[in-house]
Every structure is written in structure tokens, then in C-alpha cells.
N, C-alpha and C positions, 0 to 999 in steps of 0.2 A: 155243643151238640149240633147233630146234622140238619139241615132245612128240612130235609125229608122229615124228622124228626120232629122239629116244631109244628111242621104240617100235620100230624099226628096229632100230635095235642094238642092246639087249637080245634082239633074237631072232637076231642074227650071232655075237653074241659067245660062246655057249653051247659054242661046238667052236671056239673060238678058241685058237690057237698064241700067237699074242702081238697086244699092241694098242698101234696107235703114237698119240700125239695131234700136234697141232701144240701149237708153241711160239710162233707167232705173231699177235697177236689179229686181224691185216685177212687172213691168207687160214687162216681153219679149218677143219680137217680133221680126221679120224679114220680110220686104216688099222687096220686087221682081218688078219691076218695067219691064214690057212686051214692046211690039212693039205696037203703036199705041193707047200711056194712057191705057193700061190695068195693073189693079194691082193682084199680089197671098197676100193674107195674110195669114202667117204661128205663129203659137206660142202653146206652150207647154196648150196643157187641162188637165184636174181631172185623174190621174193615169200615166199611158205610153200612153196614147191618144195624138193626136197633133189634132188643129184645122187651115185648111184652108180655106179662104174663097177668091174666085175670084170674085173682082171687075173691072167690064169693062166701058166704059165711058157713058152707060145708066145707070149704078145702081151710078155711083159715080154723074151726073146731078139730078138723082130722089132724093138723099138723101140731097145732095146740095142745092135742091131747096125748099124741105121739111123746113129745118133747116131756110134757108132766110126767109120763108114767114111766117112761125107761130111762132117759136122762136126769134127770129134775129129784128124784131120790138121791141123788149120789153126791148132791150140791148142800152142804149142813150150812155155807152161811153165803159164799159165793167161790166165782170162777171164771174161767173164759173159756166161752166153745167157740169152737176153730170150723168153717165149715170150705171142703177144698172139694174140688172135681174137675173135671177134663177129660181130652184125649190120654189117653193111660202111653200114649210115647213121646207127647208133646208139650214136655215142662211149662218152654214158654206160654200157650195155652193154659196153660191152668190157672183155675181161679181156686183164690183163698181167701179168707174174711175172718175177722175174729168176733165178736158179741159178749160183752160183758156181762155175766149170769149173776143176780142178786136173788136170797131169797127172803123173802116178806110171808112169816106163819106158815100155810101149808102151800103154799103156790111159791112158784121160783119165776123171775122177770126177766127176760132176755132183752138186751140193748139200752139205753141210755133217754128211750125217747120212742113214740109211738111209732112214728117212722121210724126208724133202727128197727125197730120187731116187725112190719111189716116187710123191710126188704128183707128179715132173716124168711119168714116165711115164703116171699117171693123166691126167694134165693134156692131153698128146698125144690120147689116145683119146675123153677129153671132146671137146676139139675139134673130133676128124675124126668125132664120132658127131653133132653139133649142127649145126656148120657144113662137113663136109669138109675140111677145110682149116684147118690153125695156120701163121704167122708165125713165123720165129725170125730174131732177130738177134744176131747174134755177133761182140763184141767180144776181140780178142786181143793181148793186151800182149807187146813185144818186146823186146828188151834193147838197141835202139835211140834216141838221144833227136833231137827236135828242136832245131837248131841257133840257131833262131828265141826261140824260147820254151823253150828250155832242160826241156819235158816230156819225158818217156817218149811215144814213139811206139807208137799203137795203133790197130791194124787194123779196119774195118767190114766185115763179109760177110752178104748176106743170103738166106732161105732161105722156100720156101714147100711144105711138107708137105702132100700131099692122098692120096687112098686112093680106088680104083679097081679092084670089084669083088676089095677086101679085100688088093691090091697097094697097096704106098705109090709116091708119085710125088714123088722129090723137083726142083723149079725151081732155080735157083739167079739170083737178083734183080741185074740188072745194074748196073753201077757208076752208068750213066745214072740208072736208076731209084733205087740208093741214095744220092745225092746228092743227087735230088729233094727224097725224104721224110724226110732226116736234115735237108734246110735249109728247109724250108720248115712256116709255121705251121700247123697243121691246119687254125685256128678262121677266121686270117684271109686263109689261101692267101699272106701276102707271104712274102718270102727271107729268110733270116734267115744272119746273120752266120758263114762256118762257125768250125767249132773248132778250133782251133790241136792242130798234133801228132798228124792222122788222116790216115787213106789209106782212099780207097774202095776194096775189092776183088771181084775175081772171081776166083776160084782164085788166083793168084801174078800176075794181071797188076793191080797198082796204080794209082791217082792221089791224090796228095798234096793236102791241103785247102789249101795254102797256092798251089798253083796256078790256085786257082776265082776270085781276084782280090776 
């Protein structure tokens, strides 16, 4: 990380409660943990930029409660949600993260580790502060298998997060459009083969990859 950077945090961490780091070397980070559940998140952006973003215990219930009530149904035991955004022409640009969704009785756990869930949160607010708008895609496994292929059967849903005048909006990406962008190559726009043992979804009404021919 950049000196600038440390200079930074050396001046957060003074009235620090506790301080997370990442375990991970391609997405780094550093959570700052404040007095009374307020979170800083700090981590290296595109050049000698750093991005922080403060999370206090309104925005970290808004997102929380987001994620329970429209995603977090559609997870029966677990999954992985996918969260991507960017310049919409500038691939390289783009970020994307994945989050391990477990679910525990009526609440569903995103990430591996406290930290893991506060950069998915962080990660939401980055987004809709740069671009408006994050991507999520959510993968969910069923206790279902394909008869074909003999895999476990699992679910595609897709979801598109935007904020409007501090209101979140969430879309929900149609099967049409999720079969597009699940088959098809970014770089060279051809179709690509789909994958055995998925269903594109919209809420509960399905379609089976093995029906796309």
C-alpha cells in the first residue's frame, strides 16, 4: 500500500476499537473498526488513488436488510454471490468479488469472517458512490441433481442495485437477459456452450440450461 495510504491510517487508527486486515493478497484491505459499530474502509484504487468508505450502523442495517429480504430467500442452504461494477466500456476496470452465502435458521451469513462481510458491505457503497449501481449475481445450490450429468443442480438469479436519492432500487435481471450474459463471450459477443445442471431464474419461475439446445 501507498505511504499516502499508511498516512491515512495512522491517523484513523488512534481511537480505534479494533482493526481488521485482509487475508487476501488480490483484494486488500484494511477495516478500522470506530466507537459505537462505526466502520472506515480503506484499500488501494486504479493508480496512487486509495478508496475509503465510512460505514456507520444506518448504512451497515440498510444494506443488511437489503441483502435478507430480496436475496437471502432464494439461498435454502448456501451459495456464492458475485458482486461486479465499473465503467460499463472498460472491462479491465471492472471489479468483481465473490462472497460465500451460508444459511444459519432464518438469517443467511455472507463471507467467511467479519471482515469478509464488512468489505461486502463496503464494497455495495463503493459502488453505488462511483457508479450507482452494483451487479450481483447469485448462485444457489439445491439438494437437487441433474439426471443428465449426474451434477447437483444450481440456480442463477440476477440482481441490479442502484440508489435514488439515498433510496436503494433493487431490479431483478430476467431469465432472458440472464442467459444472454451467462452464454455469451464478452470479448467476442459468440454463444457459448451452456452449462450443464443450471436453471435460469426469476423468483421461482425457472428454465433449465439443458432446454437452450
Amino acid at each position: 500500500m501507498s505511504k499516502e495510504l499508511d498516512r491515512i491510517i495512522d491517523e484513523l487508527v488512534r481511537d480505534a476499537e479494533s482493526i481488521m486486515l485482509s487475508d487476501n493478497p488480490s483484494e486488500e484491505f484494511i477495516i478500522i473498526e470506530k466507537k459505537r459499530g462505526n466502520y472506515i474502509f480503506i484499500a488501494p484504487a486504479s493508480g496512487d488513488n486509495v478508496s475509503i468508505v465510512e460505514i456507520n450502523s444506518r448504512r451497515l442495517i440498510k444494506a443488511e436488510t437489503t441483502l435478507q429480504e430480496t436475496i437471502g430467500e432464494y439461498v435454502e442452504s448456501n451459495g456464492i454471490l458475485t458482486l461486479a461494477c465499473g465503467p460499463r466500456d472498460k472491462h479491465d476496470d471492472f471489479y468483481a468479488h465473490s462472497w460465500d452465502v451460508n444459511r444459519r435458521g432464518l438469517r443467511v451469513f455472507y463471507g467467511y469472517s467479519k471482515a469478509h462481510y464488512i468489505l461486502l458491505i463496503a464494497r455495495i457503497y463503493w459502488c453505488l458512490d462511483l457508479w450507482d449501481h452494483v451487479s450481483m449475481i447469485l448462485w444457489s445450490f439445491t439438494d437437487r441433481v441433474d439426471s443428465k450429468s449426474g451434477l447437483p443442480i444450481k440456480q442463477l438469479r440476477g440482481f441490479i442495485l442502484s440508489r435514488n436519492n439515498r433510496l436503494f432500487n433493487l431490479h431483478k435481471v430476467s431469465i432472458e437477459e440472464l442467459i444472454e450474459a451467462h452464454n455469451t463471450d464478452y470479448k467476442t459477443g459468440k454463444w457459448l456452450e451452456p452449462e450443464p445442471a443450471v436453471e435460469y431464474c426469476y423468483d421461482y419461475n425457472c428454465v433449465p440450461s439443458e432446454s437452450l439446445g
